[in-house]
Every structure is written in C-alpha cells, then in structure tokens.
Chimera marker file (.cmm) of the C-alpha trace (Angstrom):
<marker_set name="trace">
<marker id="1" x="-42.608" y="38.168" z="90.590" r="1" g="1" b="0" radius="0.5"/>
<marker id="2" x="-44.969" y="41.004" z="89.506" r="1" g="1" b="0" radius="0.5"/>
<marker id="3" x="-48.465" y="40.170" z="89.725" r="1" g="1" b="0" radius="0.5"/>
<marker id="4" x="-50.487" y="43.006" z="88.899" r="1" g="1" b="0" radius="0.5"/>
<marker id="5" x="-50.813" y="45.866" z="86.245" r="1" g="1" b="0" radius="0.5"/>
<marker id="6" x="-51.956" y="45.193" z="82.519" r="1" g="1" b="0" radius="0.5"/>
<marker id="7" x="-51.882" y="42.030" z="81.041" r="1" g="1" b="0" radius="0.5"/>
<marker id="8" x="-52.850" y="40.220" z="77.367" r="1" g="1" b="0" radius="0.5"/>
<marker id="9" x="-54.888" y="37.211" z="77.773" r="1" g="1" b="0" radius="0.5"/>
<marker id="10" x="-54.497" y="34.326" z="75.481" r="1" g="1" b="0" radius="0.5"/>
<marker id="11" x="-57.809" y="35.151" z="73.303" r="1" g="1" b="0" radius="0.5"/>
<marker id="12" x="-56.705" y="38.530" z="72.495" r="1" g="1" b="0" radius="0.5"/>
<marker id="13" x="-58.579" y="40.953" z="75.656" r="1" g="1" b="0" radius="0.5"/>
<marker id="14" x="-56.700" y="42.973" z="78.476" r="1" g="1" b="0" radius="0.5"/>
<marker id="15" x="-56.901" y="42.390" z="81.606" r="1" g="1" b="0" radius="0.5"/>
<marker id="16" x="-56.502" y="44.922" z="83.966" r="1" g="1" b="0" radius="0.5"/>
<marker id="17" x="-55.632" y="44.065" z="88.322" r="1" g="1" b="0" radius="0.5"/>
<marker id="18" x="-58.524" y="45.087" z="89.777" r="1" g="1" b="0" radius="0.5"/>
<marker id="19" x="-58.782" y="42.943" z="92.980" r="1" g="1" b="0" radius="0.5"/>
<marker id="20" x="-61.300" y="45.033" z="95.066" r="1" g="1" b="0" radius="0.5"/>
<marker id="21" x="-63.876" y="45.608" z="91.637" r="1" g="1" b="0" radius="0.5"/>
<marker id="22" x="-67.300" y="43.414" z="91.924" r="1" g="1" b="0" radius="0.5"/>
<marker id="23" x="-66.853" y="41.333" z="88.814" r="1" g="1" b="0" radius="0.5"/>
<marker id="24" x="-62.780" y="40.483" z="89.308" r="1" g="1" b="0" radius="0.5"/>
<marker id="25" x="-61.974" y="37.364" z="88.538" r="1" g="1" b="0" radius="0.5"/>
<marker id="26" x="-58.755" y="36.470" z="90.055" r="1" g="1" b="0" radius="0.5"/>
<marker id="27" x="-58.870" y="39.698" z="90.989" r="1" g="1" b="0" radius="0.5"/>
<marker id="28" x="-58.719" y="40.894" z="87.615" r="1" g="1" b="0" radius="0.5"/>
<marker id="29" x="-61.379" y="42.490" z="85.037" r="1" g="1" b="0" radius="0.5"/>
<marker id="30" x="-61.733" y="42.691" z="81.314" r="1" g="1" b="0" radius="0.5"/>
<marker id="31" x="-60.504" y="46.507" z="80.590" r="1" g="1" b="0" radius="0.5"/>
<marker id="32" x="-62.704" y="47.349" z="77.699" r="1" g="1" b="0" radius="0.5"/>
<marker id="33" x="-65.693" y="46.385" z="80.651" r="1" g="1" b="0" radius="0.5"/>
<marker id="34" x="-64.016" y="48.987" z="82.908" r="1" g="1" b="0" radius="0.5"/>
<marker id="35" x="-63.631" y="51.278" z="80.043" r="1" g="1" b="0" radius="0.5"/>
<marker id="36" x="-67.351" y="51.329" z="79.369" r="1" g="1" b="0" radius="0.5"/>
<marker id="37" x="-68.185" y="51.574" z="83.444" r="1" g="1" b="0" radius="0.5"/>
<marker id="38" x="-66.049" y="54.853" z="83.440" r="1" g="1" b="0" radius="0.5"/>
<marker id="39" x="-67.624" y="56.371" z="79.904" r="1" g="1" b="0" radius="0.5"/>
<marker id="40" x="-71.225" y="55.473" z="81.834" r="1" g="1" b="0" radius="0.5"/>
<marker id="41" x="-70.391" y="56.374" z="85.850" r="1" g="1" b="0" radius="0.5"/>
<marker id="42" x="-71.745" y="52.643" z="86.687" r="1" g="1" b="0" radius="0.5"/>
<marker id="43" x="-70.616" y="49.120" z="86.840" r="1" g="1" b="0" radius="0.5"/>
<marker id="44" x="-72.021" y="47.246" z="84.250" r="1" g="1" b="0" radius="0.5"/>
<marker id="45" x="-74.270" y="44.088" z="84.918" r="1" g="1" b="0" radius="0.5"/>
<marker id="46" x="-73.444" y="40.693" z="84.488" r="1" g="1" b="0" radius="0.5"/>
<marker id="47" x="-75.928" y="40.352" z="81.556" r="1" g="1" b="0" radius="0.5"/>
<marker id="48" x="-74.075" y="43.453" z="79.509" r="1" g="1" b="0" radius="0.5"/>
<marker id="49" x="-71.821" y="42.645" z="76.784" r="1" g="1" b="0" radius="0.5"/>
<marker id="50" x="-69.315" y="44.917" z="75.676" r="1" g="1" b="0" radius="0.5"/>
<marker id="51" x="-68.490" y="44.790" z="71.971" r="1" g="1" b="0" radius="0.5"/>
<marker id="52" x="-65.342" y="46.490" z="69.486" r="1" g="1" b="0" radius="0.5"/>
<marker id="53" x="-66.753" y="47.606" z="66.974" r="1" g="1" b="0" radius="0.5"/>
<marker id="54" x="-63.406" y="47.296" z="65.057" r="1" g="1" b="0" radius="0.5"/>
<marker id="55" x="-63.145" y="43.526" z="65.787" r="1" g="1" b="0" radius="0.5"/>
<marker id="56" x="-59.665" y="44.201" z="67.958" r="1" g="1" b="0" radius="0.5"/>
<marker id="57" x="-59.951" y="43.074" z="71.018" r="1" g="1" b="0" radius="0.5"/>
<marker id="58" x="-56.963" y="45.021" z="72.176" r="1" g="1" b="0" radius="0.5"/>
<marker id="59" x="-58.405" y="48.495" z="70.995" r="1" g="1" b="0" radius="0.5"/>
<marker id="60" x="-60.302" y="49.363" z="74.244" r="1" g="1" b="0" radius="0.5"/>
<marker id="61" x="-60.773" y="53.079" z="73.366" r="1" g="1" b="0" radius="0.5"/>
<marker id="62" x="-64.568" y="53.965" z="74.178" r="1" g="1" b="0" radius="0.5"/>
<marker id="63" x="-65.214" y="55.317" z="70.547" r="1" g="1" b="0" radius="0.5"/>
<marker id="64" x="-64.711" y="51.438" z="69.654" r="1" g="1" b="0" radius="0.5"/>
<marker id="65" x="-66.927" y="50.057" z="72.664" r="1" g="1" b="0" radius="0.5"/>
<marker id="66" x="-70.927" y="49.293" z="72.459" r="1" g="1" b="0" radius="0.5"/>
<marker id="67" x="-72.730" y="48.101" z="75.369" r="1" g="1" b="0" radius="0.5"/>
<marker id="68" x="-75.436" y="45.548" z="74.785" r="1" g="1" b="0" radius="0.5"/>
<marker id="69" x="-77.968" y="44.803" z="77.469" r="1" g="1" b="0" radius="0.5"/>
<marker id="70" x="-77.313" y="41.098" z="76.773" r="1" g="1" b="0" radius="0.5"/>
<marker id="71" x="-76.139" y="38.120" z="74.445" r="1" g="1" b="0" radius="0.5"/>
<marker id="72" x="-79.193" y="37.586" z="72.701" r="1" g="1" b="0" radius="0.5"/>
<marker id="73" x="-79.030" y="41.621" z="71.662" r="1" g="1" b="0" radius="0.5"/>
<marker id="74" x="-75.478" y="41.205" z="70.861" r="1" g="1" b="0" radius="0.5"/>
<marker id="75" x="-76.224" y="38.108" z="68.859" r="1" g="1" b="0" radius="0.5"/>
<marker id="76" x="-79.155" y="39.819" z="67.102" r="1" g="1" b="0" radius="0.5"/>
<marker id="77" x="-76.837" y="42.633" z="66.221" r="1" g="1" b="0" radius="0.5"/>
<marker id="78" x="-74.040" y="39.878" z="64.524" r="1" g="1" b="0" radius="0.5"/>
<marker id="79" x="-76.641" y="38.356" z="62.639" r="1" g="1" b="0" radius="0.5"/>
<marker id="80" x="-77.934" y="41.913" z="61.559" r="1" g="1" b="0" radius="0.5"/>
<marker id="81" x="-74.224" y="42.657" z="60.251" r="1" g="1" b="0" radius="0.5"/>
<marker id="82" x="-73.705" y="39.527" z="58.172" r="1" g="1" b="0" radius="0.5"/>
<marker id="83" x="-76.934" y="39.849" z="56.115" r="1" g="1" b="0" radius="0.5"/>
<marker id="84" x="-78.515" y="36.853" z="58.045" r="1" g="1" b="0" radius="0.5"/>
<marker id="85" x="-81.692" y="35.950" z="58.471" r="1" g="1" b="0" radius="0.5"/>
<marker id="86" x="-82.760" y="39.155" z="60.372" r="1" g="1" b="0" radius="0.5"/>
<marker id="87" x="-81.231" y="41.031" z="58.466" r="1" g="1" b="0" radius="0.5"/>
<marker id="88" x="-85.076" y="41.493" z="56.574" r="1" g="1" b="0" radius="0.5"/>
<marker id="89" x="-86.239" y="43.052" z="59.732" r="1" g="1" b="0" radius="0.5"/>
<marker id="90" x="-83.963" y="46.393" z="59.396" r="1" g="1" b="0" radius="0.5"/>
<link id1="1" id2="2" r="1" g="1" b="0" radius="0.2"/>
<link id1="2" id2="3" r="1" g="1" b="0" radius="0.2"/>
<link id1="3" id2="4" r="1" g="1" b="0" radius="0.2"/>
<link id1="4" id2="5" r="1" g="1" b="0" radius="0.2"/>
<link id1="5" id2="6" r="1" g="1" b="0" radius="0.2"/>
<link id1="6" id2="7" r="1" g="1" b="0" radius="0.2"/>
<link id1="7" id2="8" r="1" g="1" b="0" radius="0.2"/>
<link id1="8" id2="9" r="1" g="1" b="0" radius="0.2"/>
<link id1="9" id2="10" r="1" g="1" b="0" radius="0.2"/>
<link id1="10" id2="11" r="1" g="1" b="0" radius="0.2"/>
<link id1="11" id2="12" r="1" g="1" b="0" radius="0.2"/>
<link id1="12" id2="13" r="1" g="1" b="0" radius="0.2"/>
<link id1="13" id2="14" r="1" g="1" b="0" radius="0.2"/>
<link id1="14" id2="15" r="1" g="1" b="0" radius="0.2"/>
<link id1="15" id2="16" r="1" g="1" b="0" radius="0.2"/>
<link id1="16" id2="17" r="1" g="1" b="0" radius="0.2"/>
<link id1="17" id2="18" r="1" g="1" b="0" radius="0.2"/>
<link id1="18" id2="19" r="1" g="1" b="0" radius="0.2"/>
<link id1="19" id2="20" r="1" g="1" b="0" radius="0.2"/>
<link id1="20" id2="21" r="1" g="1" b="0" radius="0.2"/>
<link id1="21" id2="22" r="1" g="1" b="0" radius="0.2"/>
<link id1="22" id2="23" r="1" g="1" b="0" radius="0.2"/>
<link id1="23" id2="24" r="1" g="1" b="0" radius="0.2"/>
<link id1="24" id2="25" r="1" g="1" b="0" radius="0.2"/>
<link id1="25" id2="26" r="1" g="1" b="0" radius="0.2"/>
<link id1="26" id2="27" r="1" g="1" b="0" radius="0.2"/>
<link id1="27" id2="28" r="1" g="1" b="0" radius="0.2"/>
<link id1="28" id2="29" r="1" g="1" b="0" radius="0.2"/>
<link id1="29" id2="30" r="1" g="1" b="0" radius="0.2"/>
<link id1="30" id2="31" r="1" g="1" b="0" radius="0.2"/>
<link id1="31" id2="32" r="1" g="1" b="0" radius="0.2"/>
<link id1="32" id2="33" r="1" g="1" b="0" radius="0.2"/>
<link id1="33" id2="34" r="1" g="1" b="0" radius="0.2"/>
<link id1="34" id2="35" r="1" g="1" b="0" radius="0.2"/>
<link id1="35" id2="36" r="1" g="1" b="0" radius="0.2"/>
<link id1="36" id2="37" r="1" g="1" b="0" radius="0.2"/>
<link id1="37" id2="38" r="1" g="1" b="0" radius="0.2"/>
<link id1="38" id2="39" r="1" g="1" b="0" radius="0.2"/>
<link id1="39" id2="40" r="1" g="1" b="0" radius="0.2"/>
<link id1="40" id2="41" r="1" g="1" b="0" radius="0.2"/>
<link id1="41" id2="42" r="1" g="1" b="0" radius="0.2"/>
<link id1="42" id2="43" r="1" g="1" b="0" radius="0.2"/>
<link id1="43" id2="44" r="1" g="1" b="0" radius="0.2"/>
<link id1="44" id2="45" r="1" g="1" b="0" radius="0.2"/>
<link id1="45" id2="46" r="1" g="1" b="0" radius="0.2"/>
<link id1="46" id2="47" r="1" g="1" b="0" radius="0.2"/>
<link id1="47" id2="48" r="1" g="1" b="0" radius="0.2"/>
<link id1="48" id2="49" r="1" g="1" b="0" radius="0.2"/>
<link id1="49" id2="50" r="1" g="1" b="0" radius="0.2"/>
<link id1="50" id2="51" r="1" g="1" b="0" radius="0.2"/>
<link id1="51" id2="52" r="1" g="1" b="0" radius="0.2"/>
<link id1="52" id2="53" r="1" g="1" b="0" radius="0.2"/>
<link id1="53" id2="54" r="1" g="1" b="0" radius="0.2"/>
<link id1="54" id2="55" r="1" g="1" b="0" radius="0.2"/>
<link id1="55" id2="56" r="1" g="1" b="0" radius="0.2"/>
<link id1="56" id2="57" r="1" g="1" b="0" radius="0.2"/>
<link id1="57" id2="58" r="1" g="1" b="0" radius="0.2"/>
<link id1="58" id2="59" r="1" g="1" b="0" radius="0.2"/>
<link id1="59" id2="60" r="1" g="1" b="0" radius="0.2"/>
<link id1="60" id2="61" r="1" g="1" b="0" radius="0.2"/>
<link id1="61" id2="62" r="1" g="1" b="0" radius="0.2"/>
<link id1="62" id2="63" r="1" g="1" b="0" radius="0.2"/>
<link id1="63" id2="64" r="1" g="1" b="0" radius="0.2"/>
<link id1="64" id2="65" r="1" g="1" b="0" radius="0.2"/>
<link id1="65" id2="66" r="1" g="1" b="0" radius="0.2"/>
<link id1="66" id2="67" r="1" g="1" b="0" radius="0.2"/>
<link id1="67" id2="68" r="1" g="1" b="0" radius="0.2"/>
<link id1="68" id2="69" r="1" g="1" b="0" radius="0.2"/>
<link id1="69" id2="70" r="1" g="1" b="0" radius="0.2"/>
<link id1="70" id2="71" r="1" g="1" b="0" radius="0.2"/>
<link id1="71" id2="72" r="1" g="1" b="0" radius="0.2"/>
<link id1="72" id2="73" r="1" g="1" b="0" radius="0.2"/>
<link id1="73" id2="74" r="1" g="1" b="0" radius="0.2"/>
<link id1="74" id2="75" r="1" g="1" b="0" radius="0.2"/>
<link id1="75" id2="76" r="1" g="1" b="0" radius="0.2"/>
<link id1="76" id2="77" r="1" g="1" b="0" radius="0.2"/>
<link id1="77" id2="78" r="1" g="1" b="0" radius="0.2"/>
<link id1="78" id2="79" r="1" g="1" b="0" radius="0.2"/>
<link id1="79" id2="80" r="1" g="1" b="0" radius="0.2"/>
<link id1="80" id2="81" r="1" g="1" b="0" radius="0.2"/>
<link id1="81" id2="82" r="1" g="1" b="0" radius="0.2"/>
<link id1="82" id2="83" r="1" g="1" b="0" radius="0.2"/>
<link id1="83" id2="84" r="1" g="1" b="0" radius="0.2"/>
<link id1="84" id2="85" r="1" g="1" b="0" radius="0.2"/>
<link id1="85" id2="86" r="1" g="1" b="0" radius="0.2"/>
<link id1="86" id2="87" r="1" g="1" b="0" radius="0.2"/>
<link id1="87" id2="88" r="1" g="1" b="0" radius="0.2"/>
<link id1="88" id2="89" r="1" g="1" b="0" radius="0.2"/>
<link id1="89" id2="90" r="1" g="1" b="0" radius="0.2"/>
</marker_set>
C-alpha cells in the first residue's frame, strides 16, 4: 500500500509526505505551509498561520497564501473582514 505523495485530509487541506521536514506530523506537513516556506526561503514558526485568501483550502497557489505572525493577528484580521467590532479601528 502506497503511503506517501499528496493527500486530501478530511477538513479540506493537503497534505504533502514530508517525513524528514521539522513540523511533520506523521511525517507529513500542511502544503499551503510548505508553499509559503518556499515563496519566503525559511521554515515558518510554529506561531505563523497561513491563510487562503479565497477561503479554499485546496487552492495552495502562493498568490492565495498570507502569512500571519500568529492567531490572535489572524483572528484580528477575520474580525476586520466581517465588519466586527474592530472593524472601527481601520
């Protein structure tokens, strides 16, 4: 049975056999994370959050990827979008 190459978790994200990278879990990592560590020449930190911009999970191009430094930013950035309550601080 094949165990590696590209695969489509349950919740929508791509998963990508990476068993030597830092963050692999099960030996395998998000793609749209390794995506963003190639566009930047790093890895990313544990804090980081990658978001799509276009809401598809699947659609790991990097013109559809922003990096966050962490969830509160990412978070701040939701509420922003939805006209919440900071969205009076724009």
């Amino acid at each position: 049975m094949f165990k590696g190459g590209r695969i489509k978790h349950g919740d929508g994200y791509i998963l990508i056999y990476a068993p030597t990278h830092p963050a692999a879990n099960h030996r395998y990592v998000f793609e749209h994370r390794l995506v963003m560590e190639k566009t930047l020449g790093r890895y990313l930190t544990r804090e980081e959050i990658v978001h799509h911009i276009d809401g598809d999970k699947a659609n790991n191009v990097p013109e559809n990827l922003m990096l966050f430094p962490n969830e509160s930013t990412h978070q701040y950035y939701h509420g922003k979008k939805r006209g919440g309550l900071n969205a009076s601080k724009r």
